[in-house]
C-alpha positions as CSV (number, residue, x, y, z in Angstrom):
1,X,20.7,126.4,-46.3
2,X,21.0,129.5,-44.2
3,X,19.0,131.4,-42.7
4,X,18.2,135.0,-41.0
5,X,16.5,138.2,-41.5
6,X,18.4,140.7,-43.6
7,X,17.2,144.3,-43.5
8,X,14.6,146.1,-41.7
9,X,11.0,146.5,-43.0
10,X,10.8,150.3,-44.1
11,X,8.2,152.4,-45.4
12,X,8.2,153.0,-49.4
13,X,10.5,155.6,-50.9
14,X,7.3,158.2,-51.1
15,X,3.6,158.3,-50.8
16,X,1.3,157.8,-54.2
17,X,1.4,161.0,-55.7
18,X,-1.9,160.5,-57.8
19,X,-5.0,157.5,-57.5
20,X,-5.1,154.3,-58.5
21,X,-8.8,154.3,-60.0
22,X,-9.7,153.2,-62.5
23,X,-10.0,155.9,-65.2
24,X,-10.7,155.8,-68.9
25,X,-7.3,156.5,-69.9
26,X,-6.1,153.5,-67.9
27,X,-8.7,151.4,-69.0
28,X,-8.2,151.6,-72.4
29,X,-4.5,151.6,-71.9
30,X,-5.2,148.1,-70.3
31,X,-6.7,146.9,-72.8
32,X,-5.3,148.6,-75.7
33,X,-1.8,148.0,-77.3
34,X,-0.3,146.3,-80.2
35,X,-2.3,142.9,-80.1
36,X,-6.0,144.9,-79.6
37,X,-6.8,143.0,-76.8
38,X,-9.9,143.7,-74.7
39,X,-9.8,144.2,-71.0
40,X,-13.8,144.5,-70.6
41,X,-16.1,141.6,-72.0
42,X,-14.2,138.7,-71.4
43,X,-16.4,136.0,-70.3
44,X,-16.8,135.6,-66.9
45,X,-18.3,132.0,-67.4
46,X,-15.3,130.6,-69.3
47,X,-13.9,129.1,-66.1
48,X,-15.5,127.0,-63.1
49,X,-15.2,129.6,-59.8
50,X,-12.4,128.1,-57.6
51,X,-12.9,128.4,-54.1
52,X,-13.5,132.0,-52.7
53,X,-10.5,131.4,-50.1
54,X,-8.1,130.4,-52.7
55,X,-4.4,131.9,-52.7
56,X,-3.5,134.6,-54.6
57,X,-0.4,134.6,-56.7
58,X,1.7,137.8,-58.3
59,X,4.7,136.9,-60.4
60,X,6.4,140.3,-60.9
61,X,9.4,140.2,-63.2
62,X,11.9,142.8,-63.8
63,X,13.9,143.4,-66.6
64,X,17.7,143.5,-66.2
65,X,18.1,144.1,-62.4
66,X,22.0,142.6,-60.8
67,X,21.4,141.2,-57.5
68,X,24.5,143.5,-56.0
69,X,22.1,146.5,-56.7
70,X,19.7,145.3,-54.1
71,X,20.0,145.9,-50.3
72,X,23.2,147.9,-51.3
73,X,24.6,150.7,-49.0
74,X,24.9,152.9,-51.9
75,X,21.7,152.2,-54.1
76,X,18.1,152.6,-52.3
77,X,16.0,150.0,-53.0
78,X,13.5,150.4,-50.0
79,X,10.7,148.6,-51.6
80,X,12.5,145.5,-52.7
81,X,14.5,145.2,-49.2
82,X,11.1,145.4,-47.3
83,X,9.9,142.3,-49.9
84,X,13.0,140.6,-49.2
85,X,13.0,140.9,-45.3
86,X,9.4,139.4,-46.2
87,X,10.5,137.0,-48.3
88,X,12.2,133.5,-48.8
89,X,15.1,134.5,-51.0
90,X,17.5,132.4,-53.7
91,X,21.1,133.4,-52.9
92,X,22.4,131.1,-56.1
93,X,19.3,131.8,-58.1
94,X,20.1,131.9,-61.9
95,X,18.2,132.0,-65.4
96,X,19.2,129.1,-67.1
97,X,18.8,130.7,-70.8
98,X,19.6,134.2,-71.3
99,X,17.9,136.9,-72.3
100,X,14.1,138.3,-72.3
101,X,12.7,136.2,-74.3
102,X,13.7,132.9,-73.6
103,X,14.1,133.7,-69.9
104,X,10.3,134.7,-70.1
105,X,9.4,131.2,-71.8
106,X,11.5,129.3,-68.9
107,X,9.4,131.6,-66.0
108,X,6.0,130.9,-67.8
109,X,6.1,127.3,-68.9
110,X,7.8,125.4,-65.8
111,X,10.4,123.9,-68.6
112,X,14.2,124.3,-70.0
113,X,14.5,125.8,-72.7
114,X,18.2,124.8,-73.2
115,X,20.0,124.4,-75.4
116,X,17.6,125.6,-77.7
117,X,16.9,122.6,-80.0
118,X,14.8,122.9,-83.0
119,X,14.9,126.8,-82.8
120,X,14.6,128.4,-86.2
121,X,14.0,132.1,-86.8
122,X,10.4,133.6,-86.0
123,X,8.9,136.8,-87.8
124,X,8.8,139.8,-85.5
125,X,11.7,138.7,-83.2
126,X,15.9,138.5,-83.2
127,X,16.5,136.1,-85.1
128,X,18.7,134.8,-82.4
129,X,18.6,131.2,-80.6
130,X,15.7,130.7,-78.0
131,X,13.6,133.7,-79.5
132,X,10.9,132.8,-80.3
133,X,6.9,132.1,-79.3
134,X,5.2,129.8,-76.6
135,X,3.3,127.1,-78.8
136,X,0.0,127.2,-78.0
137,X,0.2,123.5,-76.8
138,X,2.6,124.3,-74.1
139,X,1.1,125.2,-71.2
140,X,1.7,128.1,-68.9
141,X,1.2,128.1,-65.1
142,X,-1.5,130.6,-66.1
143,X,-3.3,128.4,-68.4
144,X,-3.9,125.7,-65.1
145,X,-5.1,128.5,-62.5
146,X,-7.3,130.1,-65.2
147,X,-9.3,126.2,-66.0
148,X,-8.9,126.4,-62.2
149,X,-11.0,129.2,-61.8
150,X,-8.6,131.9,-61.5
151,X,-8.7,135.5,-62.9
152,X,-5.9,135.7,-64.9
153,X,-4.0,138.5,-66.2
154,X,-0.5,139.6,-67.8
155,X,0.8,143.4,-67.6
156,X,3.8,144.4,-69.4
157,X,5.2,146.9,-71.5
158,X,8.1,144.5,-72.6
159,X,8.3,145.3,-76.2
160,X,8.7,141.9,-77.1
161,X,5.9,140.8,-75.5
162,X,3.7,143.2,-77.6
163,X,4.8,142.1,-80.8
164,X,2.7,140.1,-83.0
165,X,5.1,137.2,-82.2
166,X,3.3,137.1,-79.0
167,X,0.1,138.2,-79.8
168,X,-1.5,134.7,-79.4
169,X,0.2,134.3,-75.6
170,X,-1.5,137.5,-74.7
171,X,-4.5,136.1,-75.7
172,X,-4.4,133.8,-73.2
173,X,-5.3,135.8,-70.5
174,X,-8.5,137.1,-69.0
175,X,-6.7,140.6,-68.6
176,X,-4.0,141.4,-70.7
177,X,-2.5,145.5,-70.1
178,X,-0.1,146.4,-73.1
179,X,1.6,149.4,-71.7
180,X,3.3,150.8,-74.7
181,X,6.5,152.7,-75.3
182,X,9.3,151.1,-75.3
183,X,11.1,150.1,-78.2
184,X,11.1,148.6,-80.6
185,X,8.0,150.1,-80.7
186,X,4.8,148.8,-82.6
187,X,3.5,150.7,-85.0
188,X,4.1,154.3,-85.4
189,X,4.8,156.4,-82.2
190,X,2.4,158.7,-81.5
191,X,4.9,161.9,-80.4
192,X,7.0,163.9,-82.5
193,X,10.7,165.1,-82.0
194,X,13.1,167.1,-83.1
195,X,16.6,166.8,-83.9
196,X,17.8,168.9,-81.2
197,X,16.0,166.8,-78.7
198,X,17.1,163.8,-79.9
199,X,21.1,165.2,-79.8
200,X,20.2,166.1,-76.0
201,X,19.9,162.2,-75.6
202,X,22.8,161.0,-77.6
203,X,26.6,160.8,-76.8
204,X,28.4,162.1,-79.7
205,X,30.5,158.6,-80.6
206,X,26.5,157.2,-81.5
207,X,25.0,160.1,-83.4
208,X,25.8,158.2,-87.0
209,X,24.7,155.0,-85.7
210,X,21.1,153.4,-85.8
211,X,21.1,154.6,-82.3
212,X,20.3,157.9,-83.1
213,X,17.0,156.6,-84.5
214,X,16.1,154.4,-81.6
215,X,16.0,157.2,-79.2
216,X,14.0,159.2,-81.4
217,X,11.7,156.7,-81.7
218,X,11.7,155.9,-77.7
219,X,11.4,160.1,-77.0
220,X,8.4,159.4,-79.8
221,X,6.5,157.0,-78.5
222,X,6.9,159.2,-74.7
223,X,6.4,162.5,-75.7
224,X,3.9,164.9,-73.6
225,X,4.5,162.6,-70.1
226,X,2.7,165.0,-67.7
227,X,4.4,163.7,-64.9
228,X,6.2,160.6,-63.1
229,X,2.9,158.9,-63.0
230,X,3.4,158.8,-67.3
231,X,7.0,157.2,-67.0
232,X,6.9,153.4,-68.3
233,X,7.5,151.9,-64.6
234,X,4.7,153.7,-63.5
235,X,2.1,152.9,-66.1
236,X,2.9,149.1,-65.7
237,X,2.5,149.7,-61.9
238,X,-0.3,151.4,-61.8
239,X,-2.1,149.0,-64.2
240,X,-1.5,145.8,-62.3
241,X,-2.9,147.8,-59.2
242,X,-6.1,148.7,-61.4
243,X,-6.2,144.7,-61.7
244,X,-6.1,143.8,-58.1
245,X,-8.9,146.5,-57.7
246,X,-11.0,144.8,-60.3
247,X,-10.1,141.1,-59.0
248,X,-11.1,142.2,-55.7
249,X,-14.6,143.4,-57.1
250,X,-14.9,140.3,-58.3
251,X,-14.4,138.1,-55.6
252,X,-12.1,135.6,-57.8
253,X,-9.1,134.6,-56.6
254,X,-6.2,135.5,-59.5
255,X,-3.1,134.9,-60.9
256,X,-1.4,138.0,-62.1
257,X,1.7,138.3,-64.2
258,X,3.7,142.2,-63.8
259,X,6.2,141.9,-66.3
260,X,8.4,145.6,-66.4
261,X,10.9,145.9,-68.9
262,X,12.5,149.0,-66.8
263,X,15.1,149.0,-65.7
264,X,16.5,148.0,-68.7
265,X,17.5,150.7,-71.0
266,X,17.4,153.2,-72.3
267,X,17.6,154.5,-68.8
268,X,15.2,157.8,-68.7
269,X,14.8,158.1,-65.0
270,X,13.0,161.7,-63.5
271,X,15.9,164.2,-62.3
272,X,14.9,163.3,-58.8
273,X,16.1,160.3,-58.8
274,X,18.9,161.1,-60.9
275,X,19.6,163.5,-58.5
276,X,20.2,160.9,-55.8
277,X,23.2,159.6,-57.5
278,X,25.0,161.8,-59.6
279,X,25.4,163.2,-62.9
280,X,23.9,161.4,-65.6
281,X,25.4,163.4,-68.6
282,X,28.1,162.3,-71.0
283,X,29.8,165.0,-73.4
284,X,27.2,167.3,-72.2
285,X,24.0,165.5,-73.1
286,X,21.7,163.1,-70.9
287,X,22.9,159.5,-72.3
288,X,20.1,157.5,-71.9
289,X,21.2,154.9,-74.2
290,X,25.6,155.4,-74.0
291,X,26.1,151.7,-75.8
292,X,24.9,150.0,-78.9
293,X,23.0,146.7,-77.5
294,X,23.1,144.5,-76.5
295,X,26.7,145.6,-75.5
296,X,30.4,145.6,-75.9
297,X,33.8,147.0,-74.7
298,X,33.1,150.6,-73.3
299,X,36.2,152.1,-75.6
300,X,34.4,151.2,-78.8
301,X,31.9,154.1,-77.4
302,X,34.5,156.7,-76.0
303,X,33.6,155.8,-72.1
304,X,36.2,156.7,-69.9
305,X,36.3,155.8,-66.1
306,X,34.3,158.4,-65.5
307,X,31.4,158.3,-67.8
308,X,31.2,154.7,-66.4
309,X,30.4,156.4,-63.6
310,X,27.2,158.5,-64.8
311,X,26.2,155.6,-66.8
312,X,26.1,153.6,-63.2
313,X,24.3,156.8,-61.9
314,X,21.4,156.5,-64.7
315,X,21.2,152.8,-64.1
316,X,21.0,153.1,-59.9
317,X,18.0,156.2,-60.8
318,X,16.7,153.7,-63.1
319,X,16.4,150.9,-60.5
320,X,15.2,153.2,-57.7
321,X,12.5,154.6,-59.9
322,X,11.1,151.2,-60.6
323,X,11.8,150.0,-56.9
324,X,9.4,153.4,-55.7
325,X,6.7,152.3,-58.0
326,X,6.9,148.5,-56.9
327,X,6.1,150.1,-53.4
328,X,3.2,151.8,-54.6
329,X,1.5,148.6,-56.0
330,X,2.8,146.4,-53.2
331,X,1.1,149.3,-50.5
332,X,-2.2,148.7,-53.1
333,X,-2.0,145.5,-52.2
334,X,-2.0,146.0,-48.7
335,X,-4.7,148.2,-48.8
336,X,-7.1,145.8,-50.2
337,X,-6.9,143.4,-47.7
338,X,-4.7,141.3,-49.8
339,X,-1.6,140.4,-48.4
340,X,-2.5,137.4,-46.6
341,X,-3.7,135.9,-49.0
342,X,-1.1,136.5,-52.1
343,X,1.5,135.0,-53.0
344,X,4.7,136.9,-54.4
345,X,7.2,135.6,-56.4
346,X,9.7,138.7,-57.9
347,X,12.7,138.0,-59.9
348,X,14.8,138.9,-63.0
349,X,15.8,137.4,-66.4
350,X,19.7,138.9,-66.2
351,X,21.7,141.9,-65.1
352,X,23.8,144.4,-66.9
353,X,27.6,145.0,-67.2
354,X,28.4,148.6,-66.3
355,X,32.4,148.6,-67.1
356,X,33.7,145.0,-65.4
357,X,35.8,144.3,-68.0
358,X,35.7,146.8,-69.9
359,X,32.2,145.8,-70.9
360,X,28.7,147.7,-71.1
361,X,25.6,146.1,-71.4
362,X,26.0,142.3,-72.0
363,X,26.4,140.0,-74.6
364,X,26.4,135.8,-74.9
365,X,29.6,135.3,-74.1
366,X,29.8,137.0,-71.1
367,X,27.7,135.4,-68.5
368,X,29.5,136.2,-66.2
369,X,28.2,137.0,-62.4
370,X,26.8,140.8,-63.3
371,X,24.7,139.3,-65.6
372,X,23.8,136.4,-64.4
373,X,23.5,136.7,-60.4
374,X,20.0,138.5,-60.3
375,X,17.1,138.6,-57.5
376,X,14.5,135.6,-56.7
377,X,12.4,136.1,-53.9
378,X,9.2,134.6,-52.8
379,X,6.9,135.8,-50.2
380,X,4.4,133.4,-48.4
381,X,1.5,134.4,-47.4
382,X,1.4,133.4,-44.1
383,X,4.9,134.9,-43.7
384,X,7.0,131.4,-43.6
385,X,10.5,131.9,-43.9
386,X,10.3,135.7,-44.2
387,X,14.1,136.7,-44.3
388,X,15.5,133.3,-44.7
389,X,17.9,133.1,-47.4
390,X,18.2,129.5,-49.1
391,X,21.3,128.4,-51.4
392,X,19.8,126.0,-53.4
393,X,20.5,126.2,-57.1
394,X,17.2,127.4,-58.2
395,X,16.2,129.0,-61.9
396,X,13.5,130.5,-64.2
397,X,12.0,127.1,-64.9
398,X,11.4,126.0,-61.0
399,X,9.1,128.9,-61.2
400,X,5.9,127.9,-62.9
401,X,5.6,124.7,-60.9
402,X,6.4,126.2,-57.2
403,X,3.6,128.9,-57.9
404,X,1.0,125.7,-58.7
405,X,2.4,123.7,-55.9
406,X,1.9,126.2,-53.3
407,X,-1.5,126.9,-55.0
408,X,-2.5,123.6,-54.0
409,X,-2.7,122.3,-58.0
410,X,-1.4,119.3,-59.8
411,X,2.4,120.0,-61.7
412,X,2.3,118.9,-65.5
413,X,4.5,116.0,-66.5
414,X,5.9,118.7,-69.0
415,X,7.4,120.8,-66.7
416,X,10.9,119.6,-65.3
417,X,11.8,122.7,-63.0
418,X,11.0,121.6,-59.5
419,X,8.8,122.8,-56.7
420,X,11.0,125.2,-54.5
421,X,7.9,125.7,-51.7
422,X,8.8,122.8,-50.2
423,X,11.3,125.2,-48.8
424,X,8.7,126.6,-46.3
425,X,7.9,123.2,-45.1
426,X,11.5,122.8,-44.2
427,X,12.1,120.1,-47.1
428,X,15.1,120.7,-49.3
429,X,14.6,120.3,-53.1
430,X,15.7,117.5,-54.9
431,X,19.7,117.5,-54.9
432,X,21.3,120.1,-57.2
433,X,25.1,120.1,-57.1
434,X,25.7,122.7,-60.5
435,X,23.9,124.7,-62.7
436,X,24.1,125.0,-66.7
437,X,22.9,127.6,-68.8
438,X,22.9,128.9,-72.5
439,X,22.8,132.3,-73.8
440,X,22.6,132.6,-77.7
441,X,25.6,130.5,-78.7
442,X,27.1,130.2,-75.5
443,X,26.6,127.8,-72.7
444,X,28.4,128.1,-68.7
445,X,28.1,126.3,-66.0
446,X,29.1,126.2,-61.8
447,X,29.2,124.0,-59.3
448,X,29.3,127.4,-56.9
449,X,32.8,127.6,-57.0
450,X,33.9,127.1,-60.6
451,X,32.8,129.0,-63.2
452,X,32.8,127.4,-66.6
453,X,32.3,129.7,-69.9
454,X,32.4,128.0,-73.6
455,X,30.8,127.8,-77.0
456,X,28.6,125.7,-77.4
457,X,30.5,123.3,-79.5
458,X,33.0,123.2,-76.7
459,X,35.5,126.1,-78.1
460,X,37.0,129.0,-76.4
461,X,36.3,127.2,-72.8
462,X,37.3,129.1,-70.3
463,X,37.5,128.6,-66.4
464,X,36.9,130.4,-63.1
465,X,37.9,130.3,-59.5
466,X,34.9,132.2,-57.9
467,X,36.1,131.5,-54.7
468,X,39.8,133.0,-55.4
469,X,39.1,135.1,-58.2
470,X,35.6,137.1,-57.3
471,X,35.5,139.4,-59.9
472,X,35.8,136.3,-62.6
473,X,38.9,138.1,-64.5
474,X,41.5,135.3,-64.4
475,X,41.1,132.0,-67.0
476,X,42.7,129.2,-65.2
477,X,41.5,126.5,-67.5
478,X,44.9,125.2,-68.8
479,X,45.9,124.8,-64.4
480,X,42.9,122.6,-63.9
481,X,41.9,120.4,-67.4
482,X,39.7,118.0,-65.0
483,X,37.7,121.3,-64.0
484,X,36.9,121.5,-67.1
485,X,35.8,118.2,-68.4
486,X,33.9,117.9,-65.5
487,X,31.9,120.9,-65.9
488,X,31.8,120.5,-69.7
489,X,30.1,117.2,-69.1
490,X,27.2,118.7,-66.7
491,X,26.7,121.0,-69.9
492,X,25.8,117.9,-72.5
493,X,24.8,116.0,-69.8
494,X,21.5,118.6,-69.2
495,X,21.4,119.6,-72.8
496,X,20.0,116.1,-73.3
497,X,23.4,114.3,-75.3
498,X,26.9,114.0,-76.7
499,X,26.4,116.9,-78.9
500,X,24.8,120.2,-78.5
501,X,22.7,122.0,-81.9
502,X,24.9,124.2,-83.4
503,X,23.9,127.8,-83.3
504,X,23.8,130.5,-85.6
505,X,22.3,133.7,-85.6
506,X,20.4,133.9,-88.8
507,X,21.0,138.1,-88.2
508,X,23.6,140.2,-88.9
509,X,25.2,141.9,-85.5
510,X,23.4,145.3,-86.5
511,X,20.1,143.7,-87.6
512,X,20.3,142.1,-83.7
513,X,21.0,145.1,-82.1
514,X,18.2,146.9,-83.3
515,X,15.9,144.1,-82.6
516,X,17.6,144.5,-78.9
């Protein structure tokens, strides 16, 4: 483990350009949405009080952020480099099942989800392995803190989240906030378009594809924004702040969930920010969504070198929107006399290719380190290890149980991640020498220097020297066979036996990237 401060505290990227009260719009926006959940009524008796000087905890996850994008020369990311001068951070933190879904129901339960056994295809999701919902049964750090006396709430505008699939899992909250508009979007969007708007939005090699309709449903479900304040990242933002202001009223302590699906695509940031970077425009139109997902080789789209270039321009705008409206809520926080005693844990579920290998977007069998080297940081209250960096092998399911730990409750035999607070007592976590993880079909796994890459079933392996080969372009699996069987044996080793399930998609590719 290493440690040192990395980056200077710094003020946010701008000051709140509107308040956080709580108005009727917002409140019914909080507890509107797909599911038709209620954010006032809940029962305030349906818990014992915990005690008044309880710790705070705020689990903020964002979708689709690459760890190279943060406290980078080129991108700004003030807000997120002043939480991670703050913060304890995981250098080799990595989801061990890829993407938002099955990420999502690693973070909240505390458990593996690899490799995905006993999956079969669930209504209102891609029908693709590891999608689907969190049994009721199964509990989520949430569900512990709430019997504990904790306010407990969940704010997203993850479009998956809002399904019906998850419907029941919002439920379980005392304050669920549906934030809708992105897509697929429930229901019928409320805006209308027309075709010329939806060409402005749409590179030419995409306007006979089912991508045409996607974006006019996303520039649907967004028309008449007033301002930056009615952008997606914003909404979610300002919504969780609206929570902390009613938490506070209440004198409970809480456990609050911000779950953003920005930056992911399509990536709509304001001009200002777009401004910052570059042009964002691709055969003359604003390409807000430039690749079928969930991804593929750039020249199946038309993308030369340089439109890789604008696309890296919307995503960077992207990012530093969301970062600028983290700051906000993390300066709300401040405000109300609640950062001493909250917790914060931010990280993401994977990055995004954006031309490495030719590739845009992502796609199973490419976990490679753009999509899966992404941020974990946790802040203490108290400020304990505030810049260290540790390299311990952590992932999405050491989450759940290091928020309960550090609350001071009892970890569930069901949840195997492991308690990575111990950090800030200056314990190590038990030993960790690799990391395995699946994505749809695919599994991979590292011992920090090699990177292994295979089917499931153990076909199409494929080896990496990270040390040597940084960028991960060179297979050397027939130079070093022992490599491989090591690292193929860590894979059915933590998938529980000899043989892994085999894995289908019970979707066609087109029916997947819809759903995506």
């Amino acid at each position: 483990m290493s440690d040192g401060i990395k980056g200077a505290h710094r003020p946010p990227l701008q000051p709140p350009e509107e308040s956080l009260r709580l108005t009727r719009r917002r409140l019914l926006e909080l507890g509107g949405g797909a599911a038709g959940l209620a954010l006032v009524g809940a029962d305030p008796t349906r818990a014992p009080a915990a005690p008044a000087a309880a710790t705070n905890v705020v689990v903020i996850v964002l979708d689709n952020v690459r760890a190279d994008y943060l406290r980078s020369k080129r991108i700004r990311t003030p807000n997120l480099d002043r939480l991670a001068s703050e913060s304890l951070r995981f250098s080799r933190y990595r989801p061990e099942v890829f993407p938002t879904i099955p990420a999502r129901r690693s973070i909240m339960t505390g458990r593996r989800i690899y490799p995905f056994r006993g999956w079969r295809p669930v209504r209102g999701l891609p029908a693709e392995p590891g999608w689907e919902p969190i049994a009721r049964n199964v509990p989520v750090f949430t569900d512990i803190l709430g019997r504990a006396g904790y306010r407990t709430g969940y704010v997203t505008d993850n479009p998956h989240i809002l399904g019906p699939a998850y419907d029941d899992f919002m439920r379980r909250f005392d304050r669920p906030g549906a934030v809708k508009g992105q897509v697929p979007f429930r229901g019928k969007p409320p805006g209308e378009v027309t075709p010329r708007q939806v060409r402005r939005h749409v590179i030419p090699a995409l306007r006979k594809t089912f991508i045409r309709g996607r974006i006019a449903e996303y520039l649907a479900a967004n028309a008449g924004r007033d301002g930056e304040s009615d952008y997606l990242s914003a909404r979610v933002f300002t919504a969780a702040s609206e929570f902390l202001e009613q938490a506070t009223a209440a004198r409970k302590p809480f456990a609050l969930v911000v779950d953003s699906f920005d930056p992911h695509e399509p990536w709509d940031p304001p001009e200002k920010y777009l401004r910052m970077y570059g042009s964002g425009r691709i055969d003359g139109v604003k390409a807000i969504q430039p690749f079928s997902p969930p991804g593929g080789e750039a020249r199946t789209w038309g993308l030369s070198p340089r439109d890789l270039r604008r696309v890296r321009n919307l995503y960077a705008a992207e990012v530093t929107m969301v970062d600028a409206w983290l700051g906000r809520f993390l300066d709300r926080l401040a405000a109300l006399g609640l950062a001493k005693s909250t917790a914060i844990v931010l990280c993401s579920d994977h990055g995004v290719l954006l031309g490495e290998r030719g590739q845009v977007g992502k796609h199973s069998s490419q976990m490679h380190r753009e999509v899966t080297e992404v941020p974990l940081m946790i802040r203490h209250p108290r400020g304990r290890r505030a810049g260290a960096t540790s390299d311990y092998f952590a992932s999405t399911h050491d989450i759940a149980p290091t928020v309960l730990a550090m609350l001071g409750k009892k970890v569930p035999k069901g949840m195997d991640g492991v308690d990575l607070s111990v950090v800030f007592r200056g314990a190590r976590p038990p030993r960790r020498d690799h990391q395995t993880a699946s994505y749809g079909r695919y599994v991979s796994a590292t011992d920090g220097r090699w990177l292994l890459i295979a089917d499931n079933q153990g076909r199409d392996k494929k080896l990496y020297d990270t040390r040597r080969d940084r960028a991960e372009r060179r297979d050397v699996a027939a130079r070093h066979p022992a490599v491989v069987r090591r690292l193929w044996g860590h894979v059915l080793r933590d998938g529980g036996g000899r043989r892994l399930p085999a894995l289908s998609s019970a979707a066609s590719p087109a029916d997947v990237s819809r759903a995506l």
